[in-house]
C-alpha positions in Angstrom: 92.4 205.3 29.0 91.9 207.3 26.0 94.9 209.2 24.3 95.3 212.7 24.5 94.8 214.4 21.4 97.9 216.3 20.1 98.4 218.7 18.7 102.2 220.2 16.3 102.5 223.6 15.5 104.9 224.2 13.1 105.8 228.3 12.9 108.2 230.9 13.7 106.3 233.4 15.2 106.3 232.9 18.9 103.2 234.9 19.6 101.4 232.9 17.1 102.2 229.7 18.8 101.8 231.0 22.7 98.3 231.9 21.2 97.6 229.0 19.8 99.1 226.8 22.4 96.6 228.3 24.7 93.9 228.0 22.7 94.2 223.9 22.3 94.8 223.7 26.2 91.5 225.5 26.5 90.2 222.4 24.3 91.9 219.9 26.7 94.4 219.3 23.7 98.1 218.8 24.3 100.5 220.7 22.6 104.0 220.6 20.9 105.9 223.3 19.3 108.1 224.1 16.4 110.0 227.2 15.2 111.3 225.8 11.8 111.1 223.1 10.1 113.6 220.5 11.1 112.1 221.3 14.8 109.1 220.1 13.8 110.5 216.8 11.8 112.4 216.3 15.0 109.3 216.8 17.2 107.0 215.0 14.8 108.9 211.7 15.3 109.6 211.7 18.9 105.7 212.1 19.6 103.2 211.9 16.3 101.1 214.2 16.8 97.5 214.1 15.2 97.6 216.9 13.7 99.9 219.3 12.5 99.6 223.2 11.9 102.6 224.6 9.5 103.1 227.6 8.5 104.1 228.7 5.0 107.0 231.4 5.1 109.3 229.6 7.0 113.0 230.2 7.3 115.2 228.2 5.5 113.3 224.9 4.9 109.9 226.3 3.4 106.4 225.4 4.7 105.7 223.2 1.1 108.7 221.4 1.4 108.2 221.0 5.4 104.4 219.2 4.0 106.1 216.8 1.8 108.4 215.7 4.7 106.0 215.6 7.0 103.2 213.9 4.4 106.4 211.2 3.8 106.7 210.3 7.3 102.9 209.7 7.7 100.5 209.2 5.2 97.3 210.2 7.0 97.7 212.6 9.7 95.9 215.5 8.6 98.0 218.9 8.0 96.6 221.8 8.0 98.6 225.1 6.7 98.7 228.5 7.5 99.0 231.2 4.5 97.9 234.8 3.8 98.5 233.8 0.3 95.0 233.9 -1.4 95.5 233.2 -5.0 94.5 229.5 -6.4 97.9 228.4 -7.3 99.4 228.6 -3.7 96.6 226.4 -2.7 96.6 224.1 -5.6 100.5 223.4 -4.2 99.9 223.1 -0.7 97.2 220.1 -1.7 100.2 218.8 -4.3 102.1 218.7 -1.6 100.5 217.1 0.8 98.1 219.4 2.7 94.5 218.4 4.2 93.5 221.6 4.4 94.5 225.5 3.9 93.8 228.4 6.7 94.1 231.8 5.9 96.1 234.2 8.4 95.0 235.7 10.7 93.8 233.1 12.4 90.3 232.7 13.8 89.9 230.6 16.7 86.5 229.3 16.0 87.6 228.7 12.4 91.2 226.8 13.2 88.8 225.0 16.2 86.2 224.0 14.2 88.8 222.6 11.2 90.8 220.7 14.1 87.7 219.0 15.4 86.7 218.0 11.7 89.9 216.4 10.9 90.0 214.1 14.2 86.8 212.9 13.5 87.9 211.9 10.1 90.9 210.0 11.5 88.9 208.5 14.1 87.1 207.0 11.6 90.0 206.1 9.5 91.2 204.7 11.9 88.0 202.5 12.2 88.2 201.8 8.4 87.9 198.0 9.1 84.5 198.1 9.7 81.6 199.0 7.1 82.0 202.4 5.6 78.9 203.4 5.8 78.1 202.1 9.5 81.1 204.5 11.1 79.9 206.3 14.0 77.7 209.0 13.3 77.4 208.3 9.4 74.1 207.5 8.7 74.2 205.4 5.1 70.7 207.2 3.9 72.3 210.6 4.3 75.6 209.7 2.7 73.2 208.5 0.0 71.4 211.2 -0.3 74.1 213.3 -0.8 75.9 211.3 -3.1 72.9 211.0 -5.3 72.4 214.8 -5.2 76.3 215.0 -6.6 75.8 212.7 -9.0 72.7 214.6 -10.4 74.8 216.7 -12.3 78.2 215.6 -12.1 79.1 219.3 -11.5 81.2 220.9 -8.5 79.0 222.2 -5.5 79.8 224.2 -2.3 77.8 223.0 1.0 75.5 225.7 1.0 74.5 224.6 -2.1 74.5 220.9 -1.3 72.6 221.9 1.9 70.0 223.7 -0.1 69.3 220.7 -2.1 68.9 217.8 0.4 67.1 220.2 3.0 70.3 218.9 5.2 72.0 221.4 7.8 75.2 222.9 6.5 77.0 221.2 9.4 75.4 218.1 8.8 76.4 218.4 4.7 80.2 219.4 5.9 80.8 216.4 7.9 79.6 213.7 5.2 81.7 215.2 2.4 84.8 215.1 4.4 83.3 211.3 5.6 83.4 210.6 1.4 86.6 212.4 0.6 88.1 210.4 3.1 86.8 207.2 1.0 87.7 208.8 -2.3 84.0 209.1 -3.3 84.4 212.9 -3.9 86.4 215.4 -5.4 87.6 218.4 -3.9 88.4 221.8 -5.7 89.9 224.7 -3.1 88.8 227.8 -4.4 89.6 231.7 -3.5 87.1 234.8 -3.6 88.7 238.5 -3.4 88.0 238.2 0.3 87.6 235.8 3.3 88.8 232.1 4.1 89.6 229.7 0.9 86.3 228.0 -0.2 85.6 224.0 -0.7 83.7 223.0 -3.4 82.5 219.2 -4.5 81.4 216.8 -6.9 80.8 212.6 -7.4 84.5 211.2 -8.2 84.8 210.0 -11.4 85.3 206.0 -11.8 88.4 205.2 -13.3 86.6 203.3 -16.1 84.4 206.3 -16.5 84.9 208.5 -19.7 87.7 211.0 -19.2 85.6 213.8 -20.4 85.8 216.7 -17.5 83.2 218.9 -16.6 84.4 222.7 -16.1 83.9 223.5 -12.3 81.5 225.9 -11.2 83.1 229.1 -10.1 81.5 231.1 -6.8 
């Protein structure tokens, strides 16, 4: 029988998390609760989750330091925070910390949905590292190509409306692959904020080690 799907929210606003609790039951995910963050250390190891939602302003033990706990007690499960802070440098250290991903408050359930369902496919696959990377369920090794060639065009960072553009690929198609090659390394990722809405994702081929350590400035959208 296959696990149920579990889901740690890691905040100290009760509404938040009674919302969001009903929300992933509504998905047919279970859910676990936190209110600070040595609850949701505590709760963490008692029954690893697969993901983990944290919030940011947290009392007494902050969010970032409640990532790089959480990130030391398990190296892959994805954790996504929640922020209303927009500027760059908060999400550059959420990622320094730890952090798969970065949600800006308020929420938006299709938004938070959508990013759940994302990161368990990638640990799926993970998980299912042992086998080819480029035979993984639902990874087609032409498309990864494809985009991979496109990336390597230029060498310059891309967003997936752009990447989408040129392969004549759907954008959900595009989105899926690049988190199937940033999973494997393969791409870079550069988290990026506009004056207004969600923080934007933007990629390019990962430089080879051996490669010349010459950087090319990222594109600003």
């Amino acid at each position: 029988m296959k696990r149920q799907t579990t889901i740690l929210s890691i905040d100290d606003d009760v509404q938040i998390c009674y919302a969001l609790n009903a929300l992933f039951r509504y998905q047919g995910w279970r859910t676990l609760t936190a209110h600070d963050v040595p609850g949701g250390l505590a709760r963490f190891r008692e029954e690893m989750p697969d993901i983990v939602l944290i919030d940011y302003h947290m009392p007494g033990i902050s969010g970032i330091r409640g990532i790089e706990l959480l990130r030391a007690l398990s190296p892959e499960v994805p954790i996504i925070v929640f922020t209303i802070d927009e500027a760059q440098e908060a999400a550059d250290r959420f990622l320094a910390a730890g952090a798969s991903d970065i949600a800006l408050k308020p929420i938006k359930a299709p938004d938070i949905v959508s990013r759940i369902k994302v990161h368990l496919r990638l640990l799926e696959n993970s998980r299912g590292a042992e086998m080819p990377q480029d035979s993984v369920k639902g990874i087609s090794a032409g498309t990864l190509a494809l985009i991979e060639s496109y990336l390597r065009h230029s060498g310059a960072f891309y967003d997936v409306a752009d990447i989408a553009l040129g392969t004549g690929l759907a954008e959900q198609t595009v989105y899926r692959y690049l988190q199937h090659l940033a999973f494997l390394k393969r791409v870079e990722v550069q988290i990026s904020y506009g004056k207004v809405g969600r923080p934007k994702q933007h990629y390019r081929a990962a430089v080879p080690p051996s490669a010349s350590t010459g950087n090319v400035s990222a594109r600003q959208k």
